[in-house]
C-alpha positions as CSV (number, residue, x, y, z in Angstrom):
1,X,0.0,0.0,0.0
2,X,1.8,3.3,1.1
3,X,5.3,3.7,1.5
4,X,6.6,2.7,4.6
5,X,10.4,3.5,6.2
6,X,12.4,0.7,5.4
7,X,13.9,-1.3,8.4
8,X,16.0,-5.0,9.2
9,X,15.4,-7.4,11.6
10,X,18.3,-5.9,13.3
11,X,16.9,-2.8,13.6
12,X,16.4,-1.9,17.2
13,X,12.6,-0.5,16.5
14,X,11.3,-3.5,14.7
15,X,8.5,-5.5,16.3
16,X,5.5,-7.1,15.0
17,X,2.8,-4.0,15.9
18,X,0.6,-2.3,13.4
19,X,3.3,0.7,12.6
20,X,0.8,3.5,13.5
21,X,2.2,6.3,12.1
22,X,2.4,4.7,8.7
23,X,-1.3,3.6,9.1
24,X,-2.1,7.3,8.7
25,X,-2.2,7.2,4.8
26,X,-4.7,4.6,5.0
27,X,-6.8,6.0,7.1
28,X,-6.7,9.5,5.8
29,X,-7.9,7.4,2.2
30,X,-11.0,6.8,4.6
31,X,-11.8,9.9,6.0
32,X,-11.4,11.6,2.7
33,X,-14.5,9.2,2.1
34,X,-17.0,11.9,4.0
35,X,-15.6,14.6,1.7
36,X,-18.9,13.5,0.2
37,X,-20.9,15.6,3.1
38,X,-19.4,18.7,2.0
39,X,-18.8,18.2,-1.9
40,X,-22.3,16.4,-2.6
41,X,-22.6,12.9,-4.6
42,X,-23.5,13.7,-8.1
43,X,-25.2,11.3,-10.8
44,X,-21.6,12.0,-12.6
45,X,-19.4,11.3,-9.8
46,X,-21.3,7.5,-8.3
47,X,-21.3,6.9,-12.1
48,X,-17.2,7.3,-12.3
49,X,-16.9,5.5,-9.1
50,X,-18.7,2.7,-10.0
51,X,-17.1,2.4,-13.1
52,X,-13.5,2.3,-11.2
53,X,-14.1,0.1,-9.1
54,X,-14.8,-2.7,-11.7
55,X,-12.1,-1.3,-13.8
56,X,-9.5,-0.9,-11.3
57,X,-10.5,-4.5,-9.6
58,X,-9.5,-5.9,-12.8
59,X,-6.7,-4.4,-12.5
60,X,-6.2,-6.4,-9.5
61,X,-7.5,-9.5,-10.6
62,X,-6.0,-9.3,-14.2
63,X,-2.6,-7.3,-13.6
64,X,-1.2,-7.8,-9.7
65,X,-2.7,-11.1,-9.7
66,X,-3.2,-13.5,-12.6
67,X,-0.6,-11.8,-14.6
68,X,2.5,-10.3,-12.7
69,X,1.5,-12.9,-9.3
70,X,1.0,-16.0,-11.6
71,X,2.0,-15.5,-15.3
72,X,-0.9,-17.4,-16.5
73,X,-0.8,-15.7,-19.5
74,X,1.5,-13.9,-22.1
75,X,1.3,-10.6,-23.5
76,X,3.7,-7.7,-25.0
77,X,5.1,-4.9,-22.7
78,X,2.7,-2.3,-24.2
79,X,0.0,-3.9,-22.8
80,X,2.5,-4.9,-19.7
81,X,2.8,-1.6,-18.6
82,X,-0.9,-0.9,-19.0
83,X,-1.9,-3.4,-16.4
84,X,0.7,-2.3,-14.5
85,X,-0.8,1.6,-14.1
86,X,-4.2,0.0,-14.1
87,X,-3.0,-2.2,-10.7
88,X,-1.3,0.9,-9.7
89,X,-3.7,3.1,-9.8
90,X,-5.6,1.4,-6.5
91,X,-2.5,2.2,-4.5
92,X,-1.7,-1.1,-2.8
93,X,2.0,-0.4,-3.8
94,X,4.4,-1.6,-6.8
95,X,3.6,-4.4,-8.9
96,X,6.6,-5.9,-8.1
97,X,5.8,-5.8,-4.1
98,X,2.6,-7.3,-4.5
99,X,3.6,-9.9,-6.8
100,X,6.8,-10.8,-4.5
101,X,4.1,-10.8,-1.6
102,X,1.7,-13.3,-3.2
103,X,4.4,-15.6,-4.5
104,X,5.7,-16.0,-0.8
105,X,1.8,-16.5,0.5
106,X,1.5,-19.4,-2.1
107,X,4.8,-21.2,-0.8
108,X,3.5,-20.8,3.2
109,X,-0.2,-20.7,2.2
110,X,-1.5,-20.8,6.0
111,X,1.5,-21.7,7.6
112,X,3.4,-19.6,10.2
113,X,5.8,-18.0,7.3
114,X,2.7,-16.8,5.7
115,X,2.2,-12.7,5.2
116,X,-1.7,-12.6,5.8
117,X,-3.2,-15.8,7.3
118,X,-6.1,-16.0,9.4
119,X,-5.3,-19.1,11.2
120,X,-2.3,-17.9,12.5
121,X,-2.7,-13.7,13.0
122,X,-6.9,-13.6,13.4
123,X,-8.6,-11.3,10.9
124,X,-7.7,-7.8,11.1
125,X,-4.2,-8.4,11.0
126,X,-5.0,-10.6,7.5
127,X,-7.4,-8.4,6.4
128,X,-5.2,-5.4,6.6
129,X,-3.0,-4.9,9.4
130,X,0.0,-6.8,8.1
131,X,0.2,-4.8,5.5
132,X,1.6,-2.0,7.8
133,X,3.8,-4.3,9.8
134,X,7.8,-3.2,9.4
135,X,8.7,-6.6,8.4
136,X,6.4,-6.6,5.3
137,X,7.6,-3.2,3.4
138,X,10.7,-4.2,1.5
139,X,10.4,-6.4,-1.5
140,X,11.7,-9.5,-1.9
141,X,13.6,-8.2,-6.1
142,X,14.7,-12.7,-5.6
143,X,11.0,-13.9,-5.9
144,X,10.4,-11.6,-9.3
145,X,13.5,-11.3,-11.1
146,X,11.3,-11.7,-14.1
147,X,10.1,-8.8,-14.1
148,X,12.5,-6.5,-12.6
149,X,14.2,-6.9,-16.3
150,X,11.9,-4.1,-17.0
151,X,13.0,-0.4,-16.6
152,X,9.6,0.5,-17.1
153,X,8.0,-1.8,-14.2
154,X,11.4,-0.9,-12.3
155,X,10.2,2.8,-12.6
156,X,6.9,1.8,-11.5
157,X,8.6,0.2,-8.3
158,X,10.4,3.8,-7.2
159,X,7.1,6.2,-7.7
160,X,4.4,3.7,-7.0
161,X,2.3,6.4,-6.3
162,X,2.5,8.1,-9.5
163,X,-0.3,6.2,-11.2
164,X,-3.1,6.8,-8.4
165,X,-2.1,10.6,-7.8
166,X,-2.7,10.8,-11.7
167,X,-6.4,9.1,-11.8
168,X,-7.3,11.6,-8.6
169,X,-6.5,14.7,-10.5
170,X,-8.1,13.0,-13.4
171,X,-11.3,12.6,-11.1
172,X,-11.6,16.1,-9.9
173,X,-11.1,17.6,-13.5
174,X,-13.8,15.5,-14.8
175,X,-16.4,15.8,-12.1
176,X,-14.9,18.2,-9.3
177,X,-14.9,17.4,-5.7
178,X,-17.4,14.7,-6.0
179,X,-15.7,13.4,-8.2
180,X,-12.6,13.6,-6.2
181,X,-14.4,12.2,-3.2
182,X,-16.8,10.0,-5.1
183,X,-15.4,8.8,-7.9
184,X,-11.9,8.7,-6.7
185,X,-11.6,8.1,-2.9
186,X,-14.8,5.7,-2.6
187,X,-13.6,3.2,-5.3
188,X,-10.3,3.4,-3.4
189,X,-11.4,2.0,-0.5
190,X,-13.8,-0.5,-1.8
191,X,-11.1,-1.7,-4.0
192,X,-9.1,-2.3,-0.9
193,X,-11.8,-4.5,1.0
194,X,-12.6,-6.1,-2.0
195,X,-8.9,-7.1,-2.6
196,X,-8.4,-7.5,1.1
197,X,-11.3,-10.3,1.6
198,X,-9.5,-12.5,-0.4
199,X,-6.8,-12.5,2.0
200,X,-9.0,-12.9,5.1
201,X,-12.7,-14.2,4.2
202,X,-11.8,-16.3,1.6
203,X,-9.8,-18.1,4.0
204,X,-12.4,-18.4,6.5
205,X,-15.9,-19.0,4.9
206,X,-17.2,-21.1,1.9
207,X,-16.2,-24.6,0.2
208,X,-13.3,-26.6,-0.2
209,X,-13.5,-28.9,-3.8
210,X,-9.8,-29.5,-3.3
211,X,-7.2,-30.6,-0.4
212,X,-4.9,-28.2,-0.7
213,X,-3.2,-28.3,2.3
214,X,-4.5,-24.6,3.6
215,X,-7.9,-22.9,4.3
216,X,-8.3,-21.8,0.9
217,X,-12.1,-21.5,0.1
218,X,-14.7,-21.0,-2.8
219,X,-17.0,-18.2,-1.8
220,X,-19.5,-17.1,-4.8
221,X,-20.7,-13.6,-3.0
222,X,-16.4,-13.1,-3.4
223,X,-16.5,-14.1,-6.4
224,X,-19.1,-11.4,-8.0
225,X,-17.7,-8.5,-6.6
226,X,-13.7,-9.5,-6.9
227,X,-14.3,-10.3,-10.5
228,X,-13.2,-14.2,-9.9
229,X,-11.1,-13.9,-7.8
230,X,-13.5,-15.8,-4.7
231,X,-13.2,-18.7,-6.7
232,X,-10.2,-19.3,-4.1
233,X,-9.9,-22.9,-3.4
234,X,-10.0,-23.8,-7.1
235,X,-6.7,-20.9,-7.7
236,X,-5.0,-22.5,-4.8
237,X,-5.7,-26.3,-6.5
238,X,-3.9,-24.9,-9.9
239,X,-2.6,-21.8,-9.6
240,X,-1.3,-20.7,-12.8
241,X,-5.1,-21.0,-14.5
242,X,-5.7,-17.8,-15.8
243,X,-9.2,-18.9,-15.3
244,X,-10.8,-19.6,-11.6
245,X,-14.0,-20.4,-12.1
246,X,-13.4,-23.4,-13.1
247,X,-17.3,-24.7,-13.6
248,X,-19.6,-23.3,-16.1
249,X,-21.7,-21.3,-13.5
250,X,-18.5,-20.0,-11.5
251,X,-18.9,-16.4,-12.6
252,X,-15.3,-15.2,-13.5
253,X,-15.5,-11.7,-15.0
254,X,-11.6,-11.4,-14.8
255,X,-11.3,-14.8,-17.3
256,X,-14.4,-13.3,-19.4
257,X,-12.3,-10.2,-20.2
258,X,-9.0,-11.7,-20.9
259,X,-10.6,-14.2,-23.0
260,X,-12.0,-10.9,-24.9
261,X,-8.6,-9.3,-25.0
262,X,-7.4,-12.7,-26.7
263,X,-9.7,-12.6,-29.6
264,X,-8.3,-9.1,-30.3
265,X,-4.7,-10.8,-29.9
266,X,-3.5,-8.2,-26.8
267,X,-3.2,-11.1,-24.6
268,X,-2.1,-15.0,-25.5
269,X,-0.8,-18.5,-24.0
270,X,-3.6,-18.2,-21.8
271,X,-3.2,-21.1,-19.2
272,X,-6.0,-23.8,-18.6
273,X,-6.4,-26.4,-15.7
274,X,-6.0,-29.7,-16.6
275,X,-9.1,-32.1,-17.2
276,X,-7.9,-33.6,-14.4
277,X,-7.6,-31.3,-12.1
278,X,-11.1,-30.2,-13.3
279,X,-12.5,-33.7,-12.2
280,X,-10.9,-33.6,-9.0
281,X,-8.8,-36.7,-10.4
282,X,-5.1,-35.0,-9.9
283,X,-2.1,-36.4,-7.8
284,X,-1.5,-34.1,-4.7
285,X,2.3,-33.3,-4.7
286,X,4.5,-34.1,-1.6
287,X,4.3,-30.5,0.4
288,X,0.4,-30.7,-0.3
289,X,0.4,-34.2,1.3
290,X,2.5,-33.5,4.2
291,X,0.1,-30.0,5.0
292,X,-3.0,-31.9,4.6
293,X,-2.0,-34.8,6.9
294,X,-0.4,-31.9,9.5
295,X,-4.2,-30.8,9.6
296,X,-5.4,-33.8,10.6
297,X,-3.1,-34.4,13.2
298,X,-4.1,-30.8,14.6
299,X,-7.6,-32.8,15.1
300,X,-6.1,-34.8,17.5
301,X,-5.7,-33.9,21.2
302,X,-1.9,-35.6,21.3
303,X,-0.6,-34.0,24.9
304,X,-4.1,-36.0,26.1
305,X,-3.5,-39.4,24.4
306,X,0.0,-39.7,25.2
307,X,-1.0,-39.0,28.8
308,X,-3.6,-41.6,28.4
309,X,-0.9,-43.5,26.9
310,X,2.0,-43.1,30.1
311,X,-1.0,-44.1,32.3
312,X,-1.2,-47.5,30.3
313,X,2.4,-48.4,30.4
314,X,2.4,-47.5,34.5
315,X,0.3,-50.4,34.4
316,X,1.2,-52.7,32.3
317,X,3.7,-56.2,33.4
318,X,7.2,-55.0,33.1
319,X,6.5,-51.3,32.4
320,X,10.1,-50.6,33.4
321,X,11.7,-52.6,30.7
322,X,9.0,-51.2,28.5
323,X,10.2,-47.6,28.7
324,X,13.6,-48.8,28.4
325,X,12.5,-50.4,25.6
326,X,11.2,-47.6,24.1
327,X,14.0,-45.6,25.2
328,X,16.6,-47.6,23.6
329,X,14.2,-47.5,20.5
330,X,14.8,-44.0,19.7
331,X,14.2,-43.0,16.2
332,X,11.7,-46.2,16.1
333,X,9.7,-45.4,19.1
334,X,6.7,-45.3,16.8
335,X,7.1,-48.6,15.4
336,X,7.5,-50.1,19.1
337,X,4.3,-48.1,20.1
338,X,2.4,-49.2,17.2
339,X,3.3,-52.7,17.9
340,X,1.9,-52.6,21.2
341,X,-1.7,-51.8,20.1
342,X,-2.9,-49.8,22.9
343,X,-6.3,-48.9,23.1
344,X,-5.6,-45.2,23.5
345,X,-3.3,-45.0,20.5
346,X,-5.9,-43.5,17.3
347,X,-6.0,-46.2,14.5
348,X,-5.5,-45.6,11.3
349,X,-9.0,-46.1,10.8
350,X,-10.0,-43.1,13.2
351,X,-7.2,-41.3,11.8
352,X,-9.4,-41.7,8.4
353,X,-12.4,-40.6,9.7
354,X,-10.9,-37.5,10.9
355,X,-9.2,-37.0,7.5
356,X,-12.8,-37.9,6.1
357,X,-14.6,-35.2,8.4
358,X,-12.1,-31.9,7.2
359,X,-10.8,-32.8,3.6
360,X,-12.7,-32.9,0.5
361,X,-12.5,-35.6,-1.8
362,X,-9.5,-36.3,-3.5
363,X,-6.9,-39.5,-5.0
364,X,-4.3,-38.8,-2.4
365,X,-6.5,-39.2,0.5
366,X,-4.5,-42.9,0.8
367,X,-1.5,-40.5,0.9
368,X,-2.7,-38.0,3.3
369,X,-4.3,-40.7,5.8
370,X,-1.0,-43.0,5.4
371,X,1.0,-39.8,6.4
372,X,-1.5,-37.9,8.9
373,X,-1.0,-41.5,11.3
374,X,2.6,-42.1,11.0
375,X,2.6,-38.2,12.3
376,X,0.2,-38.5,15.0
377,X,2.0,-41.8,16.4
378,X,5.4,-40.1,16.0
379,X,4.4,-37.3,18.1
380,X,2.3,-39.4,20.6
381,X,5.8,-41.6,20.6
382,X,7.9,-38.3,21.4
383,X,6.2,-37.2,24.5
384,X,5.5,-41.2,25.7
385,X,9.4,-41.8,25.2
386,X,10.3,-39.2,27.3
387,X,7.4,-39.8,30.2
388,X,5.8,-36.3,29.3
């Protein structure tokens, strides 16, 4: 969003608070909102406001995202640089930021390491709050080196601002102060909230079709008024489809305009999903399998069954030379643990039905079951080997 004083890890001021003083941009976007009181909201102004917001969100959907985020499609640097004022213009910073952002949320996708995650920071903070956190401002130049070979897009990256300053002066010359507050500040800040619901709601409410080892989610309302982009679980299945709407009823304005621009040759190699990924029929890679089974392990209560677990062994014939069994196991303490079939260990077969009550329906689920119980007795194993 708004430029923010650069700082390291090292630096004595760095914490993990909102950075207040650089949330004042933001707000101020939002105050200038009530402008409207004073200026009035003419038929000219909601009509240029309106017609931002759509225009400008595709420049989310179609520029910071599906293009400069994903590459699912090719183009030439005329129409490059195009999408890159459109994104610009909604001032949520250089196409090169957001891009390097969203590339890192796609490798941690709900993990710890991830910029805007629900699961982990609540919702404010990955709605909008990270977004003024220290630690987020610089731009990671290593995760889009292919596009910093642009001088143009580089220029973009120093005076981020340039674009959006440009379309506000544009506003008030066409329809005066309404059209400053209306046209130009309003869109703003719906443009945010849509952009920013992605991040959090999307995350948080509607369907899974896919295991994909986060909290990814379909959400149709999303969907409308982000253009596509709430078609979220299917982007997270196959990310580099330059369509997300991936059934015939998912409404995906973003896909319906690009598919436009391609009949008038602007845009080409636009990237499909699979057949198989659009049956549901795909292999899930390693890191989706290992993420997957992780949440169902979280299902499990494991500081309670390996109690349950120690209490068994205290009774059990010999439990002395059973520890030291296990003990002298080490790095097969699972296999012992396994072998003694005690009640309180899950079976695989609960283990399934755990798998079966969170996941949606995929080939891997062998995979993600197989892996989800040879977790779960490994870290049962770990706190019963050590008599915690």
């Amino acid at each position: 969003m708004f430029h923010m004083n650069k700082t390291t890890d090292a630096d004595p001021q760095h914490h993990e608070d909102i950075v207040y003083p650089h949330a004042l941009p933001f707000v101020a976007v939002h105050l200038a909102c009530f402008g409207a009181i004073w200026s009035g909201v003419t038929w000219q102004a909601l009509t240029l406001g309106i017609t931002l917001y759509w225009l400008r969100m595709f420049g989310v959907t179609g520029g910071y995202h599906r293009y400069f985020s994903h590459k699912t499609f090719k183009t030439g640097r005329v129409v490059q640089f195009i999408l890159a004022l459109l994104a610009q213009s909604t001032a949520q910073k250089s196409v090169l930021w957001w891009a390097a952002k969203h590339r890192h949320h796609h490798l941690f996708s709900d993990m710890e390491e991830d910029v805007h995650s629900p699961r982990h920071t609540g919702f404010f903070y990955s709605h909008v709050g990270w977004i003024f956190a220290r630690k987020h401002n610089d731009t990671d130049l290593v995760k889009v080196e292919d596009l910093t070979q642009y001088p143009e897009i580089n220029w973009l990256h120093r005076y981020e601002l340039v674009p959006a300053i440009v379309l506000a002066i544009l506003c008030f010359a066409i329809a005066g102060w309404s059209g400053l507050f209306v046209g130009f500040f309003w869109s703003t800040v719906a443009v945010y909230h849509g952009t920013f619901c992605i991040n959090s709601l999307a995350h948080v409410h509607g369907r899974k079709r896919y295991v994909t080892g986060d909290d990814s989610r379909n959400n149709w309302i999303l969907a409308f008024f982000t253009m596509g982009e709430g078609w979220h679980n299917n982007h997270h299945a196959y990310q580099s489809s330059v369509r997300q709407g991936f059934r015939w009823w998912e409404i995906d304005f973003t896909y319906y305009i690009l598919l436009g621009l391609s009949k008038l040759g602007l845009v080409h190699d636009m990237k499909t999903p699979p057949e198989a990924v659009l049956r549901n029929e795909h292999k899930l890679g390693a890191r989706v399998i290992n993420k997957a089974a992780a949440d169902v392990v979280a299902t499990f209560n494991v500081e309670q069954i390996a109690a349950r677990v120690n209490a068994a062994i205290a009774h059990l014939p010999h439990a002395a030379d059973l520890r030291e069994r296990l003990a002298d196991a080490q790095h097969r303490v699972s296999d012992v643990l396994a072998s003694l079939h005690l009640p309180h260990v899950p079976t695989r077969e609960e283990v399934s039905a755990a798998a079966a009550e969170i996941l949606a329906r995929t080939p891997s689920m062998n995979e993600v079951i197989d892996r989800a119980h040879a977790l779960l007795i490994e870290k049962i194993s770990q706190k019963v080997a050590t008599g915690t």
